[in-house]
BAFI-3210 file (N, C-alpha, C; in Angstrom, 3 decimals, decimal comma, padded with zeros to 6 digits):
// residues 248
n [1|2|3|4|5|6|7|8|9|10|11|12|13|14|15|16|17|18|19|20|21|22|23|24|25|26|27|28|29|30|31|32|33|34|35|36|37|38|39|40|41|42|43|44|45|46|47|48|49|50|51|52|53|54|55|56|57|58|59|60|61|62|63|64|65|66|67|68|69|70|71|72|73|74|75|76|77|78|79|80|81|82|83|84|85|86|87|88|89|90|91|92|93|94|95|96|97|98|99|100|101|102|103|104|105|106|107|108|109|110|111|112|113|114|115|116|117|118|119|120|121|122|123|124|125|126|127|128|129|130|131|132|133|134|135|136|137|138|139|140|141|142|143|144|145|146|147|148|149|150|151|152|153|154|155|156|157|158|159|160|161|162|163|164|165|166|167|168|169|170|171|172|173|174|175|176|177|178|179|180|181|182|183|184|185|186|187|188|189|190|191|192|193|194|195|196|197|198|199|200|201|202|203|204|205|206|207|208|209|210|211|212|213|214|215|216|217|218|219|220|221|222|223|224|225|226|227|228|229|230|231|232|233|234|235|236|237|238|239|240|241|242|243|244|245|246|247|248]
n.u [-017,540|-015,734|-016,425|-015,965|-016,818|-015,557|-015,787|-016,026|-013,988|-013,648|-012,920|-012,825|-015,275|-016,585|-014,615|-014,793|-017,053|-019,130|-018,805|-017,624|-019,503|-021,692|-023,536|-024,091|-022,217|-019,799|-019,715|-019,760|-017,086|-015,706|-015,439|-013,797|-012,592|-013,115|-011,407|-008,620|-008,964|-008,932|-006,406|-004,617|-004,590|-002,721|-003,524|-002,976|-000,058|000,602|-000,361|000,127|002,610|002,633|001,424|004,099|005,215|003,980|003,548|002,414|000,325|001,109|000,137|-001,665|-002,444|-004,603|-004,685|-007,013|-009,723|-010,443|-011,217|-011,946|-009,846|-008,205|-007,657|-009,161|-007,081|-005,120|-006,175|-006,278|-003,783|-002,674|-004,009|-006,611|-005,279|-003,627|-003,682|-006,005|-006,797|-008,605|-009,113|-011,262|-012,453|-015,185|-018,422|-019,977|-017,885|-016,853|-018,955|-019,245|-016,881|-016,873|-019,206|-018,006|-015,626|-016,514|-017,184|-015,086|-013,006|-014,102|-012,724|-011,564|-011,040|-012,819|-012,948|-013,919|-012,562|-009,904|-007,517|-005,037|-005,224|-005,525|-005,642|-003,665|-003,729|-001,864|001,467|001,950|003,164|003,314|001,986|-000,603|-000,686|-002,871|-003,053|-003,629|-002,865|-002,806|-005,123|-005,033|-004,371|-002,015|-001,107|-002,950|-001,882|001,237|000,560|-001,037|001,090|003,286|001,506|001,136|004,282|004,743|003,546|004,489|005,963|009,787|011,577|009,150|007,254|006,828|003,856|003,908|002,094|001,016|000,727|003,829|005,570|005,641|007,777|009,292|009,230|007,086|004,054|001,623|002,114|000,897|-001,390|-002,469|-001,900|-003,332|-005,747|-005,468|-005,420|-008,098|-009,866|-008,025|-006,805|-005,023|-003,054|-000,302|001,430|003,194|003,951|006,023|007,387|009,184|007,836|009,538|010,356|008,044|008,572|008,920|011,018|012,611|015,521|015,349|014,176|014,631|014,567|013,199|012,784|010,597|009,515|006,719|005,376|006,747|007,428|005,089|003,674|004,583|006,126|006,891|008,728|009,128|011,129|011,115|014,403|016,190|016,578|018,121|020,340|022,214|025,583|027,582|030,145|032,037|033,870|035,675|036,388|037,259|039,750|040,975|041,878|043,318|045,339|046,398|047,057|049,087|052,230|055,428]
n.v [003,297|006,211|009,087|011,840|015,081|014,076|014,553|012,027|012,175|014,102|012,390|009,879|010,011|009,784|008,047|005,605|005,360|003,730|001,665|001,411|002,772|000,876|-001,076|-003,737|-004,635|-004,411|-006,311|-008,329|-008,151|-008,529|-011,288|-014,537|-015,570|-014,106|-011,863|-013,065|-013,711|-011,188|-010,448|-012,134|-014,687|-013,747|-013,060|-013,982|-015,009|-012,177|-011,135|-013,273|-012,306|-009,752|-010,043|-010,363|-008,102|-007,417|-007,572|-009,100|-007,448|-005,162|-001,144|-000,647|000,664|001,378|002,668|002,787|000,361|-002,492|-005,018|-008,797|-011,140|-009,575|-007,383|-008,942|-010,882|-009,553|-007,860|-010,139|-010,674|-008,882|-008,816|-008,849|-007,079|-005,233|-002,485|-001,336|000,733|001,729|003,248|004,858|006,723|006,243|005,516|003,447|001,319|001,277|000,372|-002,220|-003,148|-003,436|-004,798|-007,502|-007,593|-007,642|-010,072|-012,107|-010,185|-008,358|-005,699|-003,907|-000,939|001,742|004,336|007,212|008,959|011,191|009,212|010,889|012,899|012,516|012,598|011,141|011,220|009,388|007,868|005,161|001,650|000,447|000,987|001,092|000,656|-000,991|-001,577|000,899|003,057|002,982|004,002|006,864|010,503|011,678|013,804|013,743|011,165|011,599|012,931|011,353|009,085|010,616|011,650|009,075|008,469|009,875|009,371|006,946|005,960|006,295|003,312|002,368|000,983|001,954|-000,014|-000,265|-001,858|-002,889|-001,958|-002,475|-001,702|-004,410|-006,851|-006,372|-008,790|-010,063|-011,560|-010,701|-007,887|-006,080|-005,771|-005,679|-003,006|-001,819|-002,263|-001,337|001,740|001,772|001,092|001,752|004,437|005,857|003,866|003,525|005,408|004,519|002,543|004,510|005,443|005,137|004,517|005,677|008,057|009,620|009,960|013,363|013,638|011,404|010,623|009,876|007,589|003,730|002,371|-000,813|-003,370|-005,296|-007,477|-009,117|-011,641|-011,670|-008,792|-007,628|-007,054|-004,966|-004,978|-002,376|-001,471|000,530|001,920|004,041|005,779|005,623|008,852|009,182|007,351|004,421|004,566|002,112|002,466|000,556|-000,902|001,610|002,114|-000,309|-000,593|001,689|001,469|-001,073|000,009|002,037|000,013|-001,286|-003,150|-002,116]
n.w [012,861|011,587|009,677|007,262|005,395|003,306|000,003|-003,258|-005,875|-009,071|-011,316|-010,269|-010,558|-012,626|-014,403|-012,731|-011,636|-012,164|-011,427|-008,617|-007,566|-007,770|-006,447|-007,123|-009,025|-007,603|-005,853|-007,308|-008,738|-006,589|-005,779|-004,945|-007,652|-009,402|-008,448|-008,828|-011,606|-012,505|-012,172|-013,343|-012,246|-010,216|-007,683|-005,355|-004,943|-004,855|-002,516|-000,347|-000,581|000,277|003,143|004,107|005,270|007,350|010,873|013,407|015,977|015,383|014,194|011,758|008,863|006,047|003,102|000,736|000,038|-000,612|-003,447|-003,231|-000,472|000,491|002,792|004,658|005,172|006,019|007,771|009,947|010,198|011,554|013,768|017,313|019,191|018,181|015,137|012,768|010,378|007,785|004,924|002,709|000,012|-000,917|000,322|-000,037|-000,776|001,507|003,230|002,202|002,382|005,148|006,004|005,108|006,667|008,995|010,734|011,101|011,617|013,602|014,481|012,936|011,673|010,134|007,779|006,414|003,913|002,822|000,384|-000,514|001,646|004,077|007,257|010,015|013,798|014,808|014,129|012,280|011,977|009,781|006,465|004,190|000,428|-002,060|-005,020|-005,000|-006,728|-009,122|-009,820|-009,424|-011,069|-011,456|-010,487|-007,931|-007,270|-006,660|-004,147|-002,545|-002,559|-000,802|001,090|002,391|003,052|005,288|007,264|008,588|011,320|012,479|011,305|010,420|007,745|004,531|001,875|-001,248|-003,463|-007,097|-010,731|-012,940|-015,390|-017,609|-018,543|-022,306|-023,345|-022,772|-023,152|-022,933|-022,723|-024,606|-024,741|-022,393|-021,729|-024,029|-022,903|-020,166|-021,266|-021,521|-019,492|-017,131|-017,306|-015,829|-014,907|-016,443|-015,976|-013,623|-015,251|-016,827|-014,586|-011,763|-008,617|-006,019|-007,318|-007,430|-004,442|-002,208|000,150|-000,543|000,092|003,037|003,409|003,306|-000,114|-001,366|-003,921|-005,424|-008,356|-010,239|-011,674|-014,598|-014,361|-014,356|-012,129|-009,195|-006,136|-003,486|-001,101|000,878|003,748|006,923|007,777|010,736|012,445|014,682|014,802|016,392|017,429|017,863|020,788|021,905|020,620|019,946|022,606|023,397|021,918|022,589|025,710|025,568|024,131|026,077|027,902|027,157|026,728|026,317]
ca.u [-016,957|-015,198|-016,458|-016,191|-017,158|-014,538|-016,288|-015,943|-013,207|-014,291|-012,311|-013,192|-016,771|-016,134|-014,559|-014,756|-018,567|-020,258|-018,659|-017,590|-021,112|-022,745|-023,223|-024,040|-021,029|-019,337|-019,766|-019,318|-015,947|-015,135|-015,555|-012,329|-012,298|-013,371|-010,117|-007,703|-008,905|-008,011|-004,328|-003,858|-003,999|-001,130|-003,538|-002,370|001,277|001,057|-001,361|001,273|003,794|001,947|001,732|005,236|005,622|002,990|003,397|000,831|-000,129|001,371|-000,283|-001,279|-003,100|-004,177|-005,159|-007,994|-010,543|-010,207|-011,941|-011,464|-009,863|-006,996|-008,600|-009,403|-006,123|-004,305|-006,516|-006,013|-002,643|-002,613|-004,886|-007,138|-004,157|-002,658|-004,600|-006,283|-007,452|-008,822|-009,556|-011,873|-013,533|-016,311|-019,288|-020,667|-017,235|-016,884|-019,806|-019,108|-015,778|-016,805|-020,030|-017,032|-014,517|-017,725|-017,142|-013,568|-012,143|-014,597|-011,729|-010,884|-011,687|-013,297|-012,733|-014,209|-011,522|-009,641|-005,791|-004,201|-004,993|-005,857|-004,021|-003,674|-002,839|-000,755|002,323|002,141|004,217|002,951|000,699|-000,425|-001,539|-002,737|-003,563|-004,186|-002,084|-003,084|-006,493|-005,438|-004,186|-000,423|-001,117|-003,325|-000,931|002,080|-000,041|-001,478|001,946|003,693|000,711|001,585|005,238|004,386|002,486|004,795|007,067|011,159|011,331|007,914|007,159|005,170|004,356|002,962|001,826|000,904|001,112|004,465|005,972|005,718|008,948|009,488|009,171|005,676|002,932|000,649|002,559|000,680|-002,847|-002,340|-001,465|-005,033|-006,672|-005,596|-005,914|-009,456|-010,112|-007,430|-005,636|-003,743|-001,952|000,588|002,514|003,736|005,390|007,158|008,295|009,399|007,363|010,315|010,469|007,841|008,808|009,886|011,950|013,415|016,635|014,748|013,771|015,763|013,520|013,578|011,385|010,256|009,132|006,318|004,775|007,824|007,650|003,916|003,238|005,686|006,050|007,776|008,702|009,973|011,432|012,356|015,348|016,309|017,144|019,296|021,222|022,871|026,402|028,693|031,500|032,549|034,866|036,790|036,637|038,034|040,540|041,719|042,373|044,300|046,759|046,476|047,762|049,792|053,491|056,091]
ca.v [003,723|007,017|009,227|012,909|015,149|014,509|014,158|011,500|013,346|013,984|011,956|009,233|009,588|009,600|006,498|004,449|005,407|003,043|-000,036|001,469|003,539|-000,142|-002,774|-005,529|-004,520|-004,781|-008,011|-009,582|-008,098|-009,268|-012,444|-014,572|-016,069|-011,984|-011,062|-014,094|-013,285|-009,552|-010,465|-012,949|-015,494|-013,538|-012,352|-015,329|-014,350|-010,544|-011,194|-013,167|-010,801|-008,277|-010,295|-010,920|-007,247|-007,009|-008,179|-009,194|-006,321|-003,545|000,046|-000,576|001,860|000,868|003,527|002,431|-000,838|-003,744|-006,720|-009,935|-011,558|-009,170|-006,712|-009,384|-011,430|-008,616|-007,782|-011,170|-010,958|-008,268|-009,447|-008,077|-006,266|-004,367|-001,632|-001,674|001,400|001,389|004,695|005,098|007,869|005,862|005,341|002,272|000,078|001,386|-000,385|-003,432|-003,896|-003,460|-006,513|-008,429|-007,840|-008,056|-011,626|-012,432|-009,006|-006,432|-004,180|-003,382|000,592|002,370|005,692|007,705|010,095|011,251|009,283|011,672|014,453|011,925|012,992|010,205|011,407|008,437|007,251|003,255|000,685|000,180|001,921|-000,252|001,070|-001,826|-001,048|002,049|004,262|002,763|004,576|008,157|010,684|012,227|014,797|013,006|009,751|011,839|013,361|010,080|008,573|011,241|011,453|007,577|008,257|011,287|008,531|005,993|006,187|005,533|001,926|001,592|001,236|001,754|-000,954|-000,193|-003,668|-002,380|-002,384|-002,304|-001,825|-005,558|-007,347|-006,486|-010,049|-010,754|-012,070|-010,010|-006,577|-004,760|-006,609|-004,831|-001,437|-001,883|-002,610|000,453|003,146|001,963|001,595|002,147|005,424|006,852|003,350|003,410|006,141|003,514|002,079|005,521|006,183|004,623|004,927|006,223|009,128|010,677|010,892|014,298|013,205|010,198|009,666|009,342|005,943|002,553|001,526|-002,258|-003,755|-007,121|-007,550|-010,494|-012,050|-011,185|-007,493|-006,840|-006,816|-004,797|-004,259|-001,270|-001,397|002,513|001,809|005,493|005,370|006,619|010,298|008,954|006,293|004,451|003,912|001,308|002,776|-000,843|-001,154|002,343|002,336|-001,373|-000,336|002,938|000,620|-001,940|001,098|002,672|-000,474|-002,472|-003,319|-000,974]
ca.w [011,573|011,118|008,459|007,732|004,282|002,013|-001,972|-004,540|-006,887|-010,437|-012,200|-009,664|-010,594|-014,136|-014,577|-011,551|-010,498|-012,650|-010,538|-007,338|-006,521|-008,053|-005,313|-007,898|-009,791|-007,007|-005,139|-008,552|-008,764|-004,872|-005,824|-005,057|-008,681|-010,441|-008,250|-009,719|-013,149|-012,981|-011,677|-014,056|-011,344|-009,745|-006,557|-004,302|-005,046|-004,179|-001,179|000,223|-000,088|001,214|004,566|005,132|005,355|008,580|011,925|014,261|017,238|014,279|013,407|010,354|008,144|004,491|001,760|-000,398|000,149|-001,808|-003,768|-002,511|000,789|001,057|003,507|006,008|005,385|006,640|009,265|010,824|010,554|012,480|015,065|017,285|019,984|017,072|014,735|011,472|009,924|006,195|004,816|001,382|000,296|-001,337|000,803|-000,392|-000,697|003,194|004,106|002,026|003,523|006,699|006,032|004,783|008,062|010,846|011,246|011,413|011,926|013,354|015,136|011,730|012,042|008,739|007,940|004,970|003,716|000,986|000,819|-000,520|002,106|005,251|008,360|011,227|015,320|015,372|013,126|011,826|011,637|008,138|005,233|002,716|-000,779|-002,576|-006,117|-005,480|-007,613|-010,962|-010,180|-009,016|-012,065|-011,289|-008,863|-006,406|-006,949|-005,477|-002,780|-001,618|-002,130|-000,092|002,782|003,326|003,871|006,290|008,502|009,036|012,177|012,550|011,247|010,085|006,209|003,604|000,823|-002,314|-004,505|-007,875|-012,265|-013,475|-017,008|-017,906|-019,492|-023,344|-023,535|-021,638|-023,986|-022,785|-022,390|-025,654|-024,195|-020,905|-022,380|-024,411|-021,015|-019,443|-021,674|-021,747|-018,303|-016,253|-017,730|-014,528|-014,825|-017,536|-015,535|-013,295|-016,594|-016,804|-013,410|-010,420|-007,559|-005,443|-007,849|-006,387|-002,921|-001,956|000,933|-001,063|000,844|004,618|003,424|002,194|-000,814|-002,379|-004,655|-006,316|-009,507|-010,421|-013,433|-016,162|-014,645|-014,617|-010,958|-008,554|-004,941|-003,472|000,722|001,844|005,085|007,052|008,457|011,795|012,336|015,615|014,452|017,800|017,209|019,001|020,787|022,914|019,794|020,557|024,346|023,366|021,513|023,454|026,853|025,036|023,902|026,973|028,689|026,398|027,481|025,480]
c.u [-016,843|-015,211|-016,091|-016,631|-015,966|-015,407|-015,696|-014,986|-014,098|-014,450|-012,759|-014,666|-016,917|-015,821|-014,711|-016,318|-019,353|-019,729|-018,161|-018,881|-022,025|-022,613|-023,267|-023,156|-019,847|-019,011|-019,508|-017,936|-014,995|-015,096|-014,388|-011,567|-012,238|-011,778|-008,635|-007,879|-008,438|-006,571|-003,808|-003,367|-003,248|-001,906|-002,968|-001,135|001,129|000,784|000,025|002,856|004,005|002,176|003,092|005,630|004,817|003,413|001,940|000,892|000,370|-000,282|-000,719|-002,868|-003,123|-005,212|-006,027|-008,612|-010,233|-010,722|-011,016|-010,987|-008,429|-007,085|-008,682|-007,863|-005,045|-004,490|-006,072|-004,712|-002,258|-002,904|-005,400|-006,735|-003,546|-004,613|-004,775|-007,330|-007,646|-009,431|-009,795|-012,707|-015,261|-017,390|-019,551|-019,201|-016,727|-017,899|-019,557|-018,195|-016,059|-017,887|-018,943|-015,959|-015,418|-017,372|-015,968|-012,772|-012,928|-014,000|-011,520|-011,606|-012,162|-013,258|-012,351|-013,188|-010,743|-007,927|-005,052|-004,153|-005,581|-005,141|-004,771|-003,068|-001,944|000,044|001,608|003,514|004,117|001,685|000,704|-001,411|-001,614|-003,799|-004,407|-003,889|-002,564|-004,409|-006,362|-004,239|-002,726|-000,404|-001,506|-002,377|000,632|001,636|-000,259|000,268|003,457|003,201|001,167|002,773|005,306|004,163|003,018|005,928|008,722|010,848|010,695|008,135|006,436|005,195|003,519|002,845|000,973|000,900|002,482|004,777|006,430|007,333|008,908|008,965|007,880|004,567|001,635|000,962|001,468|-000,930|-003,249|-002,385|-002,548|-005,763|-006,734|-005,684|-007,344|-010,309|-009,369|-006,273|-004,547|-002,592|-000,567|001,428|003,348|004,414|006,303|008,114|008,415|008,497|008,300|010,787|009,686|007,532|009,333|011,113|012,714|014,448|016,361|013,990|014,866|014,494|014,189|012,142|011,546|009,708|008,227|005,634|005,276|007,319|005,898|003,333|004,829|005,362|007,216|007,736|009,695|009,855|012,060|012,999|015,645|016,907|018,464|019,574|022,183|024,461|027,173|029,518|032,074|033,750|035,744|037,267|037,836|039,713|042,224|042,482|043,658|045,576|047,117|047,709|048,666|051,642|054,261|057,300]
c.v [005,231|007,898|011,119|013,286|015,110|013,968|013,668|012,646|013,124|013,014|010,346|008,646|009,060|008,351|005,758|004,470|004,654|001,682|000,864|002,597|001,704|-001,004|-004,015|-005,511|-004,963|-005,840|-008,653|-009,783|-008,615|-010,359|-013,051|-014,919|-014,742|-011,774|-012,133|-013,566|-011,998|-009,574|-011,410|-014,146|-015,115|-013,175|-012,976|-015,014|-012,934|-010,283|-011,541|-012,948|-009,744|-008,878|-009,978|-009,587|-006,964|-007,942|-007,870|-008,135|-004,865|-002,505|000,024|000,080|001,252|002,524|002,790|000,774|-001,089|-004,814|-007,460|-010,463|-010,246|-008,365|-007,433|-010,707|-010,330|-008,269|-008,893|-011,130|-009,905|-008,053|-008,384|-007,130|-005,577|-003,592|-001,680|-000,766|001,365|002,704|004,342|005,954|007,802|005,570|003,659|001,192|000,449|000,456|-001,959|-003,727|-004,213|-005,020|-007,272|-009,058|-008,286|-009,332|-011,660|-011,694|-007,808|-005,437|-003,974|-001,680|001,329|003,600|006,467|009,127|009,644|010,435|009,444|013,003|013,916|012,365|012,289|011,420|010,709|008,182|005,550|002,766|000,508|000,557|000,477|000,916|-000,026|-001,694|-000,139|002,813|003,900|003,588|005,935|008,546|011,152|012,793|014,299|011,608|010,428|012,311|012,055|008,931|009,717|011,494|010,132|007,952|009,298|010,301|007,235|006,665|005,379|003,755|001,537|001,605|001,523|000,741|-001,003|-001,517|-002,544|-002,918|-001,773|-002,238|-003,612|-006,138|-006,690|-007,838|-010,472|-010,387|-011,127|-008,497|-005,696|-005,025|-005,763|-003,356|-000,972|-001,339|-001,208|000,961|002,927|001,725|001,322|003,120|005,969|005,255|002,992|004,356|005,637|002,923|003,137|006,111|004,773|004,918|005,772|007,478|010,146|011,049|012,056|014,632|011,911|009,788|009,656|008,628|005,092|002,253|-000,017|-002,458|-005,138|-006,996|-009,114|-010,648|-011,668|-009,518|-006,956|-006,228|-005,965|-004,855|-003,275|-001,045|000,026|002,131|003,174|004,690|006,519|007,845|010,434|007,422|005,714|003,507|003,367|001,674|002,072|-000,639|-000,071|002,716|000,955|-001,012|000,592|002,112|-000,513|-001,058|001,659|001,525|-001,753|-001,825|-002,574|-001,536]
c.w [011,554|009,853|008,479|005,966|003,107|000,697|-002,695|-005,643|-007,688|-011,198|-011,161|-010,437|-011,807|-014,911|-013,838|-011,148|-011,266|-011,643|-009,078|-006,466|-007,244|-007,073|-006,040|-008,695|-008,811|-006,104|-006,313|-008,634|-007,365|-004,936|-006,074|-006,963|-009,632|-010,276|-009,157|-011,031|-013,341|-012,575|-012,360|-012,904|-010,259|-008,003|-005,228|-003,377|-004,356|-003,238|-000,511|000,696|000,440|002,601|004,961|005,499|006,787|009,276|012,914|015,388|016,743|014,796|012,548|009,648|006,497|003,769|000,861|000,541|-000,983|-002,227|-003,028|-001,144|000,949|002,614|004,704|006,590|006,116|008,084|010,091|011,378|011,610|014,141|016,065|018,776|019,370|016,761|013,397|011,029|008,321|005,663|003,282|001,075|-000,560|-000,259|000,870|-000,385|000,907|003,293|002,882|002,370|004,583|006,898|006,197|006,196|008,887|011,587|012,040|011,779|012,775|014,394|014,505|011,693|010,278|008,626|006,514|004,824|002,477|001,005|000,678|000,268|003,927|006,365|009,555|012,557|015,339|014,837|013,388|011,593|010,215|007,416|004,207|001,587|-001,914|-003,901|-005,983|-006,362|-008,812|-010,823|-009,676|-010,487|-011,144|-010,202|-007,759|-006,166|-006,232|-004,248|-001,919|-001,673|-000,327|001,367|003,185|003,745|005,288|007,756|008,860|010,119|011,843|012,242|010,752|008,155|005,543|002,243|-000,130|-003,563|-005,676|-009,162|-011,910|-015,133|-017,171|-019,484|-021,218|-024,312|-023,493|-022,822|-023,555|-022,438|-022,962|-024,941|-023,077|-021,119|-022,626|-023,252|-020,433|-019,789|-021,558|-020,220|-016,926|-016,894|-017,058|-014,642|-015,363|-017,111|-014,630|-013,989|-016,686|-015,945|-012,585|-009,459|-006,619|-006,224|-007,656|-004,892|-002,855|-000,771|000,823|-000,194|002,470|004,464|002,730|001,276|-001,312|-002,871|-005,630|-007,338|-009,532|-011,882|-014,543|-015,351|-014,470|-012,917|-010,116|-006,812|-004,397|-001,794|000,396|003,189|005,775|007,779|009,809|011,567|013,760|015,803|015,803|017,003|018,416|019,186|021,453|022,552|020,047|021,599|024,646|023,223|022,322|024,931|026,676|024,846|025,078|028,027|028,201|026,915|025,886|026,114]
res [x|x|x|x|x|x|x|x|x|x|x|x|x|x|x|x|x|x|x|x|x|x|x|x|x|x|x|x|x|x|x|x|x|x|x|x|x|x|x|x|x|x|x|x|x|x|x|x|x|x|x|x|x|x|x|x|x|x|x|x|x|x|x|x|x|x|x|x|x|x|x|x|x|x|x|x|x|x|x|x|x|x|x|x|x|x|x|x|x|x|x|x|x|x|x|x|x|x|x|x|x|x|x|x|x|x|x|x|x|x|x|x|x|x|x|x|x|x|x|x|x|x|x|x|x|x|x|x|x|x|x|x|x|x|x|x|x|x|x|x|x|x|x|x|x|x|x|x|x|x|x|x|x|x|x|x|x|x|x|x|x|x|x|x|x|x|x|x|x|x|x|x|x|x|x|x|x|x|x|x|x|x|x|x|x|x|x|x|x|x|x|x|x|x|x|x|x|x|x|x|x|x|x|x|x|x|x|x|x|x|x|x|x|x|x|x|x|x|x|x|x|x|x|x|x|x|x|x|x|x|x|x|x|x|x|x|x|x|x|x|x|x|x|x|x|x|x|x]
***
């Protein structure tokens, strides 16, 4: 495991350090049924959406640790000829991920750092930030969104699963709203923006994105795009020969 001194932010400690410095807070919340209930059921759904975006013997780099099976569903999928780094700058949910992977995953690599200021040797095929952004405030949420696109290579992506601004419609929009100002405040800026708003190299990626549960859940794939684009010239070498030797 991979650690170096990066510090617990403030605002980290502030609100998040009563359950992510608690271990019995935490295993409660890891629990697959804790994680269903905080997604409204929906974790099933976003999990496997998250896969279809990974291939097996990938790069793949995730931003933040996570309750529940996601963590080692990923790893697998990746398997253990590919790469699987997990970077958190908590201490303590480092070493409970890592209990968690030992079994079924333990090439899964750990590595305490901050992920908005992380810097890989290698590009990835794929970053994952999986509910992270609802927990960093503005500034560190474009930094850590901007370090992920930095770190993916030609082709590769990055795929942020997340809150969205939930339908108009959705029975539980004003319920949710509640919720977060009271403990999740950084997430309600996700209702105001786009994620692709703050990239600062926006057009050296294709973005798409899905929407789930009436609007409440999103996902967001940034694919870069090549910088040497190979074009076919068969078609004008075709072309040119045909003129060259056509009967007149």
């Amino acid at each position: 495991m991979a650690t170096n001194s990066a510090k617990l932010p403030a605002y980290a400690e502030y609100i998040y350090g009563g359950i992510y410095n608690s271990q019995r807070k935490s295993e409660a919340l890891d629990r697959k049924f804790s994680v269903k209930l905080h997604t409204f059921f929906q974790s099933d759904t976003l999990l496997q959406s998250l896969l279809k975006e990974i291939g097996p013997n990938q790069r793949v780099l995730q931003l933040g640790a996570t309750f529940g099976p996601q963590l080692e569903e990923c790893a697998m999928k990746v398997g253990a000829y590919g790469a699987f780094d997990v970077v958190d700058i908590n201490p303590l949910q480092i070493e409970l991920a890592r209990r968690k992977c030992r079994v079924m995953c333990p090439f899964v690599n750990f590595i305490k750092d901050n992920a908005a200021t992380f810097k890989a040797q290698e590009k990835y095929d794929v970053v994952i930030l999986y509910f992270l952004l609802k927990e960093l405030p503005i500034l560190t949420k474009t930094k850590a969104i901007n370090n992920a696109l930095n770190m993916v290579k030609e082709g590769g992506k990055v795929v942020f699963i997340d809150y969205h601004e939930p339908a108009k419609w959705h029975p539980l929009r004003y319920l949710l709203r509640m919720y977060n100002r009271l403990y999740h405040p950084f997430a309600e800026k996700l209702w105001d923006r786009q994620i692709d708003t703050f990239a600062k190299n926006r057009v050296a990626f294709s973005w798409r994105k899905s929407l789930f549960f009436g609007g409440m859940y999103q996902k967001v794939v940034a694919t870069r795009k090549s910088q040497h684009p190979k074009f076919d010239k068969a078609p004008k070498e075709e072309f040119f020969f045909r003129e060259l030797y056509a009967e007149r």
